[in-house]
N, C-alpha and C positions, 0 to 999 in steps of 0.2 A: 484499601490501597496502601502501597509500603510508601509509607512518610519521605518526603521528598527535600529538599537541601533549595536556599534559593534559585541558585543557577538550574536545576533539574525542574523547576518549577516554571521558572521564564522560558527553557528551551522547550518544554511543552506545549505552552502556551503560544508561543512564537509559531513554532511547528504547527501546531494546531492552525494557525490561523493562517499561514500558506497551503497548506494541502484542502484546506477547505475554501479557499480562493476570497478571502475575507483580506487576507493580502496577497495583490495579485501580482504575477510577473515586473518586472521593472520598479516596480513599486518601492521609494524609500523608506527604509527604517529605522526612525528616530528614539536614538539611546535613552535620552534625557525624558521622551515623552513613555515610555513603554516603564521607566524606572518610577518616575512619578506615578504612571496610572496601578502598576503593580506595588506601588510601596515598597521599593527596595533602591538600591544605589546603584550607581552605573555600571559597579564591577558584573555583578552578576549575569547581566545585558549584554554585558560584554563578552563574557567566557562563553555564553549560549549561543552569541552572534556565532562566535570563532567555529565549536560545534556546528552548525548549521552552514559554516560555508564547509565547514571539511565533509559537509556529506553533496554539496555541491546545489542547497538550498538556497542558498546566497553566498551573492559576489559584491564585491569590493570595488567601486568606481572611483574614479581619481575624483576631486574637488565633489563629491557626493557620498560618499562611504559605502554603507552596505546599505542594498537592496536587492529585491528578490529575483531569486535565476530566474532567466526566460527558458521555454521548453520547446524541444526539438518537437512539434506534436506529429509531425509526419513520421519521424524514425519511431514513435513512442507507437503510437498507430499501428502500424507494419509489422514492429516487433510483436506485441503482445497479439495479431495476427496467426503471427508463426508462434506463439506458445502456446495458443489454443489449442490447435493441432496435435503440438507434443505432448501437452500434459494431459488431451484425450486419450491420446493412443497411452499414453503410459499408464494413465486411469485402468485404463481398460487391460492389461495384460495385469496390473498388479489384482484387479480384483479376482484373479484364479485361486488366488489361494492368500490372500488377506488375513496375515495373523488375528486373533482376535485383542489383545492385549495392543496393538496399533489402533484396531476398533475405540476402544477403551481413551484411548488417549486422544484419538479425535474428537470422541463426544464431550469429551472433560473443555478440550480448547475449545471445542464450538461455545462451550458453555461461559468459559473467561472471556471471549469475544462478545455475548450477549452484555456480562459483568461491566467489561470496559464501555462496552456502549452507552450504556446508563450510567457509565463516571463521564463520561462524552470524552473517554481518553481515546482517540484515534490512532497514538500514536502505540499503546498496547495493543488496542485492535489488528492494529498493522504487524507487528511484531506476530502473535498467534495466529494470524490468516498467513505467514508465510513459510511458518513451522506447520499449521495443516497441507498444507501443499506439499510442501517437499518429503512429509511422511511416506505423504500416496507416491509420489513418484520414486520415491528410493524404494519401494517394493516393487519395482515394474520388472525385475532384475533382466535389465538388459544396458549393461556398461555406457553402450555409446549413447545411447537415445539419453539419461540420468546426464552424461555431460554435456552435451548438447543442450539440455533443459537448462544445468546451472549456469552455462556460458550465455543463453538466453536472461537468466533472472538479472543476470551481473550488466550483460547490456542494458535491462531496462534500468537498472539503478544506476547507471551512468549517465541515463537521456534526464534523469529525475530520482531522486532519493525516495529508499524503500516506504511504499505507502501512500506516497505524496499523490497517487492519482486515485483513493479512494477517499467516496465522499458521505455523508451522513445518511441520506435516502439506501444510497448506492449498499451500504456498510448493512441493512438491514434486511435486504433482498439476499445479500451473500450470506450471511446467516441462515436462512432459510434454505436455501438451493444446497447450501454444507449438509442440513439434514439428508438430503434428499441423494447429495453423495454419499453419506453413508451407510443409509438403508441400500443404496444399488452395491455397496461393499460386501454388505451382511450377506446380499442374495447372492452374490459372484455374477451377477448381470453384467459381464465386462462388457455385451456390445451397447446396450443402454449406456451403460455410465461414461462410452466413449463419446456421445455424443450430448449427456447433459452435462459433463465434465468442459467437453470444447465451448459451448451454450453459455455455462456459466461465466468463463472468461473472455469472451467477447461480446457479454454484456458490459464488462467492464470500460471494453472499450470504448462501447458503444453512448455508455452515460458519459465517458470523457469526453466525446467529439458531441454530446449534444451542451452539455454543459460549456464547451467553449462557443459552441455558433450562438449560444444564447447572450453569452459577454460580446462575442463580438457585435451581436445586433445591438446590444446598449449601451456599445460604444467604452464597456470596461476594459474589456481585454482585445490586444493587440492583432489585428490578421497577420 
C-alpha cells in the first residue's frame, strides 16, 4: 500500500467505518475521541471530517457538529434498479468485440480489488470496482446509452458517496461474479453477460435493502 499522511489515514478509517455501517446514519462524530483512539491531534480529524462532508458522507448540525448523512434508500433503490438494466445492455453490446488489452486490464483490477480486500481497504476497493465498470461500459459504443449510464452513477453518488453502499461479504461475491464477467467477455457471450451483468448489480442492491431491514429490526438504523 502507498504510505499514507495522517489525515489520508483517519479519512479512511472514518470512511471505512460508515460505509460499513459501523457508524450509522445520524450518528455523531466525536473529534477528540477518534484523535485519542487513533493517536493523533484533532487537526487531522478534522481536515478528513471536511473531506467526507464534501463528498456528502457527513453533515454539519448546529449545537452537535458532524454526524453521519442519512440516506435517501428509496431513490438509492430505484436508481441502481435502472443501472442494472443499462449497464446489462451495455455489457452486452460491448462484449462484440472487447478489445483484449481492456481484458488485461480488467483482470489486473479484479486482482487490486482481491489486494485491497485483504488491506480491508474498501475504500480502494471501491475506487477499482468503479473503474471496472465503466471500462465495460465505455466500449458499448453507443453515445446515448454510455451518458445515460454516467448521469446514472453521478445520481447514485449524490443519494450516497462513491462506494459507500458496498459492504465486506457483499465486496467478496463481487469479486467472484467480475470473474465470471470476464470470461463471458473473452467468449463474446453478449446475451449471457447481459443478464449476469444486470444480476450482478441488483445483488447489490439487494444486500443493501437486506442489510438495512436487519438494522432496522435491532432497532440500529432509522425506518
Amino acid at each position: 500500500m502507498i504510505k499514507e499522511n495522517k489525515q489520508q489515514k483517519v479519512y479512511r478509517i472514518i470512511k471505512g467505518r460508515i460505509i460499513e455501517r459501523e457508524y450509522v446514519p445520524g450518528q455523531r462524530i466525536v473529534i477528540d475521541q477518534i484523535a485519542k483512539e487513533l493517536e493523533t491531534s484533532s487537526i487531522p480529524v478534522r481536515e478528513a471530517i471536511r473531506q467526507l462532508e464534501a463528498e456528502r458522507l457527513v453533515v454539519y448540525k448546529r449545537n452537535v457538529g458532524p454526524v453521519v448523512a442519512e440516506v435517501n434508500e428509496s431513490d438509492y433503490l430505484d436508481t441502481v434498479r435502472v443501472l442494472a438494466l443499462l449497464e446489462g445492455y451495455a455489457a452486452s453490446l460491448a462484449a462484440r468485440n472487447f478489445p483484449q488489452e481492456k481484458l488485461v486490464q480488467l483482470k489486473q483490477l479484479n486482482e487490486q480489488m482481491e489486494e485491497a480486500l485483504e488491506d480491508f481497504d474498501i475504500i480502494q476497493f471501491s475506487k477499482r470496482n468503479a473503474i471496472f465498470h465503466r471500462i465495460i461500459c465505455e466500449q458499448c459504443g453507443n453515445t446515448y446509452l454510455l451518458e445515460t449510464i454516467q448521469n446514472t452513477w453521478n445520481r447514485i453518488d449524490s443519494i450516497r458517496g462513491t462506494g459507500s453502499t458496498l459492504y465486506s461479504k457483499r465486496v467478496k461475491e463481487s469479486i467472484e461474479e467480475h470473474k465470471e464477467i470476464i470470461n463471458l467477455l473473452e467468449a463474446g457471450d453478449g446475451e449471457q453477460l447481459e443478464v449476469v451483468a444486470r444480476e450482478h448489480k441488483i445483488k447489490t442492491a439487494l444486500n443493501f435493502e437486506k442489510r438495512r431491514k436487519n438494522l432496522i429490526d435491532t432497532n440500529i438504523f432509522p425506518s
